[in-house]
mmJSON file of the N, C-alpha and C atoms, coordinates in Angstrom:
{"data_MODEL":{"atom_site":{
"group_PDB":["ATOM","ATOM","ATOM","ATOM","ATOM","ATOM","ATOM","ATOM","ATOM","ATOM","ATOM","ATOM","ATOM","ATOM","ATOM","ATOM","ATOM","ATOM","ATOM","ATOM","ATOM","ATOM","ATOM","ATOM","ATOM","ATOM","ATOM","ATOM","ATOM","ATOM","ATOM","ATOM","ATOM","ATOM","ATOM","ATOM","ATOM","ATOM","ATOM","ATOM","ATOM","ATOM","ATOM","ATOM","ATOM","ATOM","ATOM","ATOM","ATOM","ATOM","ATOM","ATOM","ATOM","ATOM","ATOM","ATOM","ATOM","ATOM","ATOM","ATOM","ATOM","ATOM","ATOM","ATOM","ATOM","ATOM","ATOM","ATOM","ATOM","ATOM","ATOM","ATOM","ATOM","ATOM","ATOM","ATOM","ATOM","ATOM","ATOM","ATOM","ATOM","ATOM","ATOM","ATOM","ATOM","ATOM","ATOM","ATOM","ATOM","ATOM","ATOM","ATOM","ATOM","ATOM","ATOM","ATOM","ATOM","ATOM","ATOM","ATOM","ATOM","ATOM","ATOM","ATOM","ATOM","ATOM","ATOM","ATOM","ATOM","ATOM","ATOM","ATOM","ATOM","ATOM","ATOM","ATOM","ATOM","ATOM","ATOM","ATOM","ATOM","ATOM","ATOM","ATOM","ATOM","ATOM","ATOM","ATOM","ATOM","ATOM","ATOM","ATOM","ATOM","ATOM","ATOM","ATOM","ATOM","ATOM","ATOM","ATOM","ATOM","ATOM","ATOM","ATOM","ATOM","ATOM","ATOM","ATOM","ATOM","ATOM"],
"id":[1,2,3,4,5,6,7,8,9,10,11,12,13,14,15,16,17,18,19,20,21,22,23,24,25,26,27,28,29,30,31,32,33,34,35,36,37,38,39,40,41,42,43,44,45,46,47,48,49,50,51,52,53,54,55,56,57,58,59,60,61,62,63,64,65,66,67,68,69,70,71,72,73,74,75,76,77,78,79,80,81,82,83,84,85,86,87,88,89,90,91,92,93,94,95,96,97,98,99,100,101,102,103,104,105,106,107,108,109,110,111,112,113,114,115,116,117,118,119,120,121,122,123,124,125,126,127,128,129,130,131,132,133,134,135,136,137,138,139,140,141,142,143,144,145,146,147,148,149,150],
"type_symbol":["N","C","C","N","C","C","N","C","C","N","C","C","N","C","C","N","C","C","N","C","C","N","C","C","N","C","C","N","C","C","N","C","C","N","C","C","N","C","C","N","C","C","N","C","C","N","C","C","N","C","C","N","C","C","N","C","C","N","C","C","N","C","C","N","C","C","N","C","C","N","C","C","N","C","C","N","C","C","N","C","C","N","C","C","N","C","C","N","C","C","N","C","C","N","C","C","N","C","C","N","C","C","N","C","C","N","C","C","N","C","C","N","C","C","N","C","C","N","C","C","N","C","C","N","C","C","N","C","C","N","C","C","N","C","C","N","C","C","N","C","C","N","C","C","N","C","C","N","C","C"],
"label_atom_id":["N","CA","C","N","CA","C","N","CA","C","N","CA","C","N","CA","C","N","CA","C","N","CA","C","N","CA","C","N","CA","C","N","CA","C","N","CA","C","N","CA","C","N","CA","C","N","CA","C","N","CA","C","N","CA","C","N","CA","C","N","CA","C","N","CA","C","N","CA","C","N","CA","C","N","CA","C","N","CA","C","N","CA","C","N","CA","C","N","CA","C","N","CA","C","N","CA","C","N","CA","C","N","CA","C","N","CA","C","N","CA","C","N","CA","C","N","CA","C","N","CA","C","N","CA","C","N","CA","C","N","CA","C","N","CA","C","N","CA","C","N","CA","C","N","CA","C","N","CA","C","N","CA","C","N","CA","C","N","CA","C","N","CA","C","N","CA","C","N","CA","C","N","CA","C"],
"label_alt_id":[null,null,null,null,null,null,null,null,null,null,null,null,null,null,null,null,null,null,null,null,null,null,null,null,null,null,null,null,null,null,null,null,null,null,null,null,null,null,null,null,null,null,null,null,null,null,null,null,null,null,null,null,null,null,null,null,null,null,null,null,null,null,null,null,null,null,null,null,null,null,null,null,null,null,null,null,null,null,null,null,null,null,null,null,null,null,null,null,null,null,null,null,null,null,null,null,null,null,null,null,null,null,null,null,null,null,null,null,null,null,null,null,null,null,null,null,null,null,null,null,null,null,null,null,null,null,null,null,null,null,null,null,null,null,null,null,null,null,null,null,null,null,null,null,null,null,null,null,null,null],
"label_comp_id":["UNK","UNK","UNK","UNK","UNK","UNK","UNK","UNK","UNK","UNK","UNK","UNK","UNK","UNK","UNK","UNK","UNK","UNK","UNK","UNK","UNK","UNK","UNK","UNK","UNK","UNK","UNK","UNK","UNK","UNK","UNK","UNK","UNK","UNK","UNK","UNK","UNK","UNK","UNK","UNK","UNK","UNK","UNK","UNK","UNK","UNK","UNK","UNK","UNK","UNK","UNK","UNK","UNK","UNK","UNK","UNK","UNK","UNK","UNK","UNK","UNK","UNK","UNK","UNK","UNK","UNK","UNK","UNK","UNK","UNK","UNK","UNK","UNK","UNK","UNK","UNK","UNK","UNK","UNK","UNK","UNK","UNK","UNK","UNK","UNK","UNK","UNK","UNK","UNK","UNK","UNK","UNK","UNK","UNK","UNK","UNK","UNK","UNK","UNK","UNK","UNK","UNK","UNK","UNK","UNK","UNK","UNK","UNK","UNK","UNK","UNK","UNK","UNK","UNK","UNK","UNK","UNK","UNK","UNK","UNK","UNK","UNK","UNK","UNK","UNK","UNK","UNK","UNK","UNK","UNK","UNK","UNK","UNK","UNK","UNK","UNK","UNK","UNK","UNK","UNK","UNK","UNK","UNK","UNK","UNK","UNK","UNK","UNK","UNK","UNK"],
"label_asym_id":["A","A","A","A","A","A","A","A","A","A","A","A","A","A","A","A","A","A","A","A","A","A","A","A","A","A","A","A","A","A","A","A","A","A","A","A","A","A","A","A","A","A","A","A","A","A","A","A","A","A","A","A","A","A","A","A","A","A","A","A","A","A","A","A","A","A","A","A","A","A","A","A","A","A","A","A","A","A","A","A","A","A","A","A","A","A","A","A","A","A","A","A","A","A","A","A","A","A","A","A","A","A","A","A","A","A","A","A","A","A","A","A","A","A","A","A","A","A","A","A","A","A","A","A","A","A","A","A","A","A","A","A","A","A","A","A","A","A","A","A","A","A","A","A","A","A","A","A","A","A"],
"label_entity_id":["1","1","1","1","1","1","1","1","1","1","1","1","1","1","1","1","1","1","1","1","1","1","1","1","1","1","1","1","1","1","1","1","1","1","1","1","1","1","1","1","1","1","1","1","1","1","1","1","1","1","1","1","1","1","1","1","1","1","1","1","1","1","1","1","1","1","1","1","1","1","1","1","1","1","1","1","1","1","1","1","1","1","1","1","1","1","1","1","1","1","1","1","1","1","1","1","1","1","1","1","1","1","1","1","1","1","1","1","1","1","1","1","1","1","1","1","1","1","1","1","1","1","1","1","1","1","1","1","1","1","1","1","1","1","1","1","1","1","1","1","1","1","1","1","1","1","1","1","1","1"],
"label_seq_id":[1,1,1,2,2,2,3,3,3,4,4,4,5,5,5,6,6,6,7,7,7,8,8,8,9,9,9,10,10,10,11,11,11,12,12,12,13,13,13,14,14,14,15,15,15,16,16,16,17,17,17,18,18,18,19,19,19,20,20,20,21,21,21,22,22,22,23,23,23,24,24,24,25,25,25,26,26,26,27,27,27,28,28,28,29,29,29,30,30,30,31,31,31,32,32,32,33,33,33,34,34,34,35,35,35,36,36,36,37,37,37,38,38,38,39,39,39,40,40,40,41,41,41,42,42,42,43,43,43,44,44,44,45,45,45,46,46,46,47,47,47,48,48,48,49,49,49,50,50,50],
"pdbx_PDB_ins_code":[null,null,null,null,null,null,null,null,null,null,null,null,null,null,null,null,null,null,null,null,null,null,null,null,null,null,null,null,null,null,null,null,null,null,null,null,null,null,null,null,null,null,null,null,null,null,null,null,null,null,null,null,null,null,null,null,null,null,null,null,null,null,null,null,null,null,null,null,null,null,null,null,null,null,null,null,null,null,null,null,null,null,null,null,null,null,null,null,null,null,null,null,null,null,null,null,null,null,null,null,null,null,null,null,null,null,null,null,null,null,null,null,null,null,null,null,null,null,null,null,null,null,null,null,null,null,null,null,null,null,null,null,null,null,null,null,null,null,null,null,null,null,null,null,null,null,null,null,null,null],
"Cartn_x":[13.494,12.722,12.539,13.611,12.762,12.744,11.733,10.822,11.689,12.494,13.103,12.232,11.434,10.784,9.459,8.378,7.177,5.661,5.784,4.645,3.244,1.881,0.488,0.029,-0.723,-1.448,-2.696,-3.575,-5.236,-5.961,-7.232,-8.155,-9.388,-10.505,-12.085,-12.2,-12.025,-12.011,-11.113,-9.778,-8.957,-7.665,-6.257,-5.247,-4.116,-2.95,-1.9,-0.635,-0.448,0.421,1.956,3.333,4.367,5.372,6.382,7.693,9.062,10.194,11.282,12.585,13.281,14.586,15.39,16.81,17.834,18.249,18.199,18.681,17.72,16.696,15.283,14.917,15.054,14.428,13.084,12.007,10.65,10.078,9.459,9.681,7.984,6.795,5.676,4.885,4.063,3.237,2.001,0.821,-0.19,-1.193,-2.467,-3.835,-4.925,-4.899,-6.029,-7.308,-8.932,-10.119,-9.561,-10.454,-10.46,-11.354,-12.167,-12.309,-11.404,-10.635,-10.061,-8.439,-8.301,-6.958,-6.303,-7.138,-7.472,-6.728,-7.318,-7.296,-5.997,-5.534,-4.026,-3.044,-3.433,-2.099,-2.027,-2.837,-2.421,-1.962,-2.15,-1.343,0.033,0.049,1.192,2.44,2.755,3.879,4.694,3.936,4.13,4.427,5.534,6.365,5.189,4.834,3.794,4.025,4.843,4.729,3.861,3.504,2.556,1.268],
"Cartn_y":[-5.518,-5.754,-4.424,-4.024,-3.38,-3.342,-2.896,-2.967,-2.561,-2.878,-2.494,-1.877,-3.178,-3.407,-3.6,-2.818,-3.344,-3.192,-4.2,-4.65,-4.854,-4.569,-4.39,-4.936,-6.041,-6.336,-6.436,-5.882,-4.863,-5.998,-6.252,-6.834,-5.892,-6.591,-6.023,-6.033,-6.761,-7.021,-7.419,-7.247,-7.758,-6.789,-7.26,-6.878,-7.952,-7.907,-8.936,-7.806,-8.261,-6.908,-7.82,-7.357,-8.355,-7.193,-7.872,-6.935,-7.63,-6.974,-7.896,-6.824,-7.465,-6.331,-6.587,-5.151,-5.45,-6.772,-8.116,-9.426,-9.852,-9.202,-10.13,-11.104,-11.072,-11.789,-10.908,-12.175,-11.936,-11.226,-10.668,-9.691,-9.479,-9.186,-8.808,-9.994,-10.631,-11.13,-11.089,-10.565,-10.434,-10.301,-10.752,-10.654,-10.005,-8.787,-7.947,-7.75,-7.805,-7.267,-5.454,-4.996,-3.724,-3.036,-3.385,-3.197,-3.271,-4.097,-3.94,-3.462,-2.848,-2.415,-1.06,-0.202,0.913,0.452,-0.9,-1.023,-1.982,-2.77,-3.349,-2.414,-1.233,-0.282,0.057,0.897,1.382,0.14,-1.147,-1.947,-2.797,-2.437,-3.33,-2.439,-1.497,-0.155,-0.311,0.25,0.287,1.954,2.159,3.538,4.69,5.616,6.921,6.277,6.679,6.595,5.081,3.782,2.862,3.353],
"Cartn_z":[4.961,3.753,3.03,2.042,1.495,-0.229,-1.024,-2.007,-2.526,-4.147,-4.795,-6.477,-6.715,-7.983,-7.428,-7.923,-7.42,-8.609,-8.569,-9.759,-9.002,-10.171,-10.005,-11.109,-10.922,-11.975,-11.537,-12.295,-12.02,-12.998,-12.022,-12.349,-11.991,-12.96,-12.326,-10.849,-10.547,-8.539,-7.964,-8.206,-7.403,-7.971,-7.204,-7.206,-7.078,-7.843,-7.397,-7.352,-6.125,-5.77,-5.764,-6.002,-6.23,-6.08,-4.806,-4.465,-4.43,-5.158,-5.019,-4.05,-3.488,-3.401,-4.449,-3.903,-5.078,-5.409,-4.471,-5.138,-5.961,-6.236,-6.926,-6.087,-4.61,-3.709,-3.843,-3.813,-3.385,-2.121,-1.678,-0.145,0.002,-1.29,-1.09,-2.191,-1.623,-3.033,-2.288,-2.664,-1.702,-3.019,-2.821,-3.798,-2.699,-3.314,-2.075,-3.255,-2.849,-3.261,-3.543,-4.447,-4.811,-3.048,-2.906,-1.646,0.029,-0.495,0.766,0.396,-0.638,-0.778,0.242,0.16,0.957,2.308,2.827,4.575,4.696,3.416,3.032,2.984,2.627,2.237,4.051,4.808,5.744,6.774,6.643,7.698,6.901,5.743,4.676,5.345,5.624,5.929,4.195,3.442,2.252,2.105,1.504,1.233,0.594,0.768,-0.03,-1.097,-1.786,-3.484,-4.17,-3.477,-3.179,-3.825],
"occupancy":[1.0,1.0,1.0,1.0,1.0,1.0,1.0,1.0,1.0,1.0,1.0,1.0,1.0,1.0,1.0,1.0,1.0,1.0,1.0,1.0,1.0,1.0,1.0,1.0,1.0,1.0,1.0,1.0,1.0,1.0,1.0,1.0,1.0,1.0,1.0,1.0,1.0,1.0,1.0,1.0,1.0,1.0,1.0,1.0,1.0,1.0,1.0,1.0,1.0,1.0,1.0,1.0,1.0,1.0,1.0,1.0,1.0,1.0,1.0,1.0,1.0,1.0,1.0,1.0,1.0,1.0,1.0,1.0,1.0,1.0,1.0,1.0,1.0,1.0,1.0,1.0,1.0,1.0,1.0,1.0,1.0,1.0,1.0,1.0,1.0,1.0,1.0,1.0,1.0,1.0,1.0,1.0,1.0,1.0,1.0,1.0,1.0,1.0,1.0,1.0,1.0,1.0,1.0,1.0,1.0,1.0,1.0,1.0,1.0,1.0,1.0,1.0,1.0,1.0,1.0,1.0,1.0,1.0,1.0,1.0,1.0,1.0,1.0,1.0,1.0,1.0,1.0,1.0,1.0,1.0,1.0,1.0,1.0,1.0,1.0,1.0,1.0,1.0,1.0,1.0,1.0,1.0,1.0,1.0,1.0,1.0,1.0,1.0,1.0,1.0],
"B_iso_or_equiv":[0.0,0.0,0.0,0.0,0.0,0.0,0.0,0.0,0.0,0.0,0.0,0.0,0.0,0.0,0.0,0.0,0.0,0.0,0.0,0.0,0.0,0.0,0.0,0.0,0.0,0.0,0.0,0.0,0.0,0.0,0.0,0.0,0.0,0.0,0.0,0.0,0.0,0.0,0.0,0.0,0.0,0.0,0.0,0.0,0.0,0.0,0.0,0.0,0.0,0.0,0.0,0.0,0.0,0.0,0.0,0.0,0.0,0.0,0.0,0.0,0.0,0.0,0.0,0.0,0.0,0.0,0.0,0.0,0.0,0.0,0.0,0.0,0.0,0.0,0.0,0.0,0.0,0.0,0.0,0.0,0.0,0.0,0.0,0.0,0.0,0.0,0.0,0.0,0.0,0.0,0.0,0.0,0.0,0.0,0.0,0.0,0.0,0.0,0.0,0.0,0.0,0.0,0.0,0.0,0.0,0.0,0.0,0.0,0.0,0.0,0.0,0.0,0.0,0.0,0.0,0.0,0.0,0.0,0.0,0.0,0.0,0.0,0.0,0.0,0.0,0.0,0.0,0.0,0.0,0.0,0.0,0.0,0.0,0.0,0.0,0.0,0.0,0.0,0.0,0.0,0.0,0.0,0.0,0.0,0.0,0.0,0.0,0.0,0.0,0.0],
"pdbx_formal_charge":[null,null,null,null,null,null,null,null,null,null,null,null,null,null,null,null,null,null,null,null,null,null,null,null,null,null,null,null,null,null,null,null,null,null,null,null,null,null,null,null,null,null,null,null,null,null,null,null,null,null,null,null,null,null,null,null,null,null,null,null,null,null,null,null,null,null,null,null,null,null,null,null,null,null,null,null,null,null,null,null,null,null,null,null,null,null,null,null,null,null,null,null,null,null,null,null,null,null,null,null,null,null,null,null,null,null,null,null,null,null,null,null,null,null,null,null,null,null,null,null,null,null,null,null,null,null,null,null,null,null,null,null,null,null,null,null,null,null,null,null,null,null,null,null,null,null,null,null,null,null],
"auth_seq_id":[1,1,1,2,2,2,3,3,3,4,4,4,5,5,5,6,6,6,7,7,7,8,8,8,9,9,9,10,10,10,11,11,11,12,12,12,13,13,13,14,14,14,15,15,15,16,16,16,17,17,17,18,18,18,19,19,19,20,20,20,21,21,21,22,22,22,23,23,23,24,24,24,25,25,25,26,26,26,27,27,27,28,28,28,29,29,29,30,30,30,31,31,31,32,32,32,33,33,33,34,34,34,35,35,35,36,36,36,37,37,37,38,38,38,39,39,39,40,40,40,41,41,41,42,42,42,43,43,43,44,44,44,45,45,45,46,46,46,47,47,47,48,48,48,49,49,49,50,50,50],
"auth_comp_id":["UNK","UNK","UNK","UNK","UNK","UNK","UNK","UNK","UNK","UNK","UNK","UNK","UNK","UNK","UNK","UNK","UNK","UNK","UNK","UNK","UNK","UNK","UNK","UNK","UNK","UNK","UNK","UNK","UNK","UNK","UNK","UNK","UNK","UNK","UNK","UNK","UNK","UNK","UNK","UNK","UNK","UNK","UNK","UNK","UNK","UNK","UNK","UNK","UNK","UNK","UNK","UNK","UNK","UNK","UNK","UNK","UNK","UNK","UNK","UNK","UNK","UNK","UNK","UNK","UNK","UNK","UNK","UNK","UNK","UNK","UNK","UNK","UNK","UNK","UNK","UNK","UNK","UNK","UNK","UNK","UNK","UNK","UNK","UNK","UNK","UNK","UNK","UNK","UNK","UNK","UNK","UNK","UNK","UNK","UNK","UNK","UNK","UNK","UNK","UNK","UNK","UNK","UNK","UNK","UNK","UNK","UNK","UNK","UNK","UNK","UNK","UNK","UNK","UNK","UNK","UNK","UNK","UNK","UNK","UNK","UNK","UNK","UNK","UNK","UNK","UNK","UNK","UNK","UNK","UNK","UNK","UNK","UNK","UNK","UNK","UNK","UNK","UNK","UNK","UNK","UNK","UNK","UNK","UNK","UNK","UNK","UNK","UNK","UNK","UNK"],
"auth_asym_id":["A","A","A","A","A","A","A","A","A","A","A","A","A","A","A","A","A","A","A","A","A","A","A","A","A","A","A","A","A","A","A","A","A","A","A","A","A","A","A","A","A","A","A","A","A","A","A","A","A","A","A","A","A","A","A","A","A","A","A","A","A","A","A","A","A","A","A","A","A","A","A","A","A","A","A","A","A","A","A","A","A","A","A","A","A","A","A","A","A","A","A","A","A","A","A","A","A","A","A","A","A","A","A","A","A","A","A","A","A","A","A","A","A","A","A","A","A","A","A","A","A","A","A","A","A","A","A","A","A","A","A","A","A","A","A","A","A","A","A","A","A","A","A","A","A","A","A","A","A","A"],
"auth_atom_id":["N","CA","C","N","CA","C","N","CA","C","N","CA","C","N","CA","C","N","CA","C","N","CA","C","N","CA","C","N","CA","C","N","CA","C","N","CA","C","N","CA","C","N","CA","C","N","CA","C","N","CA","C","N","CA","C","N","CA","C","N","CA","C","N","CA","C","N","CA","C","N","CA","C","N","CA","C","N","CA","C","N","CA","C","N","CA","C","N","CA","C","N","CA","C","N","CA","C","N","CA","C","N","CA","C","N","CA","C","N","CA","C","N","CA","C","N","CA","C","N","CA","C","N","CA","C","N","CA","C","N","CA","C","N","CA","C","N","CA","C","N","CA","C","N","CA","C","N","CA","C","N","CA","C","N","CA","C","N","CA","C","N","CA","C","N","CA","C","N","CA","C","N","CA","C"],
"pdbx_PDB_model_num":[1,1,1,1,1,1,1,1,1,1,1,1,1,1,1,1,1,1,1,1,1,1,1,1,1,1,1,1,1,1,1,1,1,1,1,1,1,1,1,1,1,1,1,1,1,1,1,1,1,1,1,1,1,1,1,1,1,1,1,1,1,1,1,1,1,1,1,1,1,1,1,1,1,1,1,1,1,1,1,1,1,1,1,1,1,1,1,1,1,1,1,1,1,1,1,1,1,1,1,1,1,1,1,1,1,1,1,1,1,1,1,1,1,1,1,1,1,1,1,1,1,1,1,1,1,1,1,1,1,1,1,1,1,1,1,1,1,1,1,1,1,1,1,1,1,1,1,1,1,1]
}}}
């Protein structure tokens, strides 16, 4: 799996996080709280630049 295109769309309290590879296969779609994004990133194994 890995992340080719990766889109964020930002809300007041939330997050819609959206990952495709090079086929534009879907790979990440996840809706995390602004609060718990922090504790999503370190168990997602999401690349630094994230």
């Amino acid at each position: 799996m890995l992340v080719t295109t990766f889109g964020i769309d930002l809300a007041k309290s939330s997050f819609s996080l959206h990952g495709v590879d090079k086929d534009g296969n879907v790979v990440l779609k996840k809706n995390v709280t602004r609060k718990n994004t922090i504790i999503y990133r370190q168990y997602a194994h999401l690349p630094d630049w994230y």
